[in-house]
C-alpha angles and dihedrals in degrees: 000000000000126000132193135196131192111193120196116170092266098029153024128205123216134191145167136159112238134160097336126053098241120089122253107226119185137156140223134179114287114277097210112167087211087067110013127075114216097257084041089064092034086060093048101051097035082063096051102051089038094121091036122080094234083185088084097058114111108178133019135195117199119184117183157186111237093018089117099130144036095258089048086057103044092046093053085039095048088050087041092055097060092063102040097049094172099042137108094219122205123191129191150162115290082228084072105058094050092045085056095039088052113030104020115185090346131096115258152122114275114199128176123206111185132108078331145019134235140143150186153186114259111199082186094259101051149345116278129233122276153137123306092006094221113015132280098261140228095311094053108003141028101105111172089028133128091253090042096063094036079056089054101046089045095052085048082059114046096042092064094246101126124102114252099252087055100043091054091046089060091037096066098032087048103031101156108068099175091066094053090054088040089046091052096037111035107020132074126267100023092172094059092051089047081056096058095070088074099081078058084063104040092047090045095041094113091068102089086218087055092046098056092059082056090049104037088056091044089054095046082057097053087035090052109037110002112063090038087077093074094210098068095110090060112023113074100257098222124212121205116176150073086256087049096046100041088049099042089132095054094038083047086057098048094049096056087053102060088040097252121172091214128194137181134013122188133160101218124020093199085094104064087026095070095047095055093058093051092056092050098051095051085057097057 
């Protein structure tokens, strides 16, 4: 029985095909090695399987934030293993999954907007080399991102540049200021809370002032990787993410501007994941 997973930063998606026909889909918190220990992920996944014979998985596919190395991979695939007894486990780069869920066996850019960024070139075999091979991450990097564009609204903030009808509004949906500063400074996984901010965002679009945070962030991302590509006026320019797909209009309008042919935008790639991996494996 085949299993694939699909790993951002704040959540994982699962899913398998059992008795029935019909796919099971479900979803646990992200298992990122940048974050995670090993008993740490165990735990996690144990929990989440705990109503499933994971005995009777064969094969699974992992894709994941953070797997951008060998020792990433071996260190997901070594805590995975523990779980899945019986299973060949395969991990790769999340890139990858969104490069196969988007642009399949043709050539493309393959870009994910989530709690991160990150994108690549897909030759339709594989992703072509580049620098930095996987993104910069949340420090340095992630434009475009969830916790890009919860920065940037925090920073608005806090340096006193909203206008007053916004500022109240936050005041009174975020009153206790100390514990934003404490929750990015002293507590795990500040990437995933920045984040956050961006349901603030989504629910608030509609406010000009609130639209051009979306969109600033949107246009440091193409700036910054897109149009580096060269190719981005004639190969599809792929989105995979929750940041890309809530904010399709605004990723729409970016992308007019720099001239992107762009191409898909989907909020999961598990989808279109899975059933790659059942067709592969009816061909072998």
């Amino acid at each position: 029985m085949i299993l694939v997973a699909d790993s951002g930063s704040t959540k994982c998606s699962w899913m398998f095909s059992g008795i029935t026909p019909t796919p099971r889909h479900f979803e646990s918190v992200g298992l990122n090695p940048f974050f995670m220990k090993k008993e740490q992920i165990i735990r996690e996944v144990k929990k989440t399987f705990k109503d499933i014979t994971v005995e009777k998985f064969t094969k699974l596919y992992f894709y994941g934030s953070g797997c951008s190395t060998d020792s990433r991979k071996e260190f997901i695939r070594n805590a995975l293993s523990e779980v899945f007894v019986n299973a060949e486990i395969h991990v790769e780069h999340d890139m990858d999954a969104s490069a196969i869920a988007t642009c399949g066996n043709k050539e493309g850019i393959a870009c994910i907007l989530g709690t991160g960024s990150n994108v690549c070139y897909w030759s339709g075999k594989a992703i072509l080399p580049q620098i930095p091979k996987f993104g910069l991450g949340f420090i340095l990097g992630d434009e475009g991102s969830g916790m890009h564009m919860g920065k940037l609204l925090l920073k608005a903030y806090f340096y006193n540049e909203m206008p007053i009808n916004i500022r109240l509004y936050f005041d009174n949906t975020f009153p206790d200021k100390e514990d934003i500063i404490n929750s990015i400074y002293n507590k795990p996984n500040p990437n995933v809370y920045l984040a956050s901010f961006a349901k603030f965002l989504g629910e608030n679009v509609n406010f000009k002032y609130i639209e051009s945070i979306v969109l600033a962030s949107f246009r440091e991302f193409f700036a910054t990787h897109i149009v580096k590509y060269g190719k981005h006026k004639t190969v599809p320019v792929h989105f995979v993410g929750s940041i890309a797909f809530v904010f399709q209009a605004q990723l729409q309008q970016v992308a007019k501007e720099f001239k992107v042919n762009l191409g898909n935008i989907i909020k999961q790639p598990i989808n279109n994941l899975f059933e790659f991996h059942l067709k592969q494996a009816s061909t072998n």
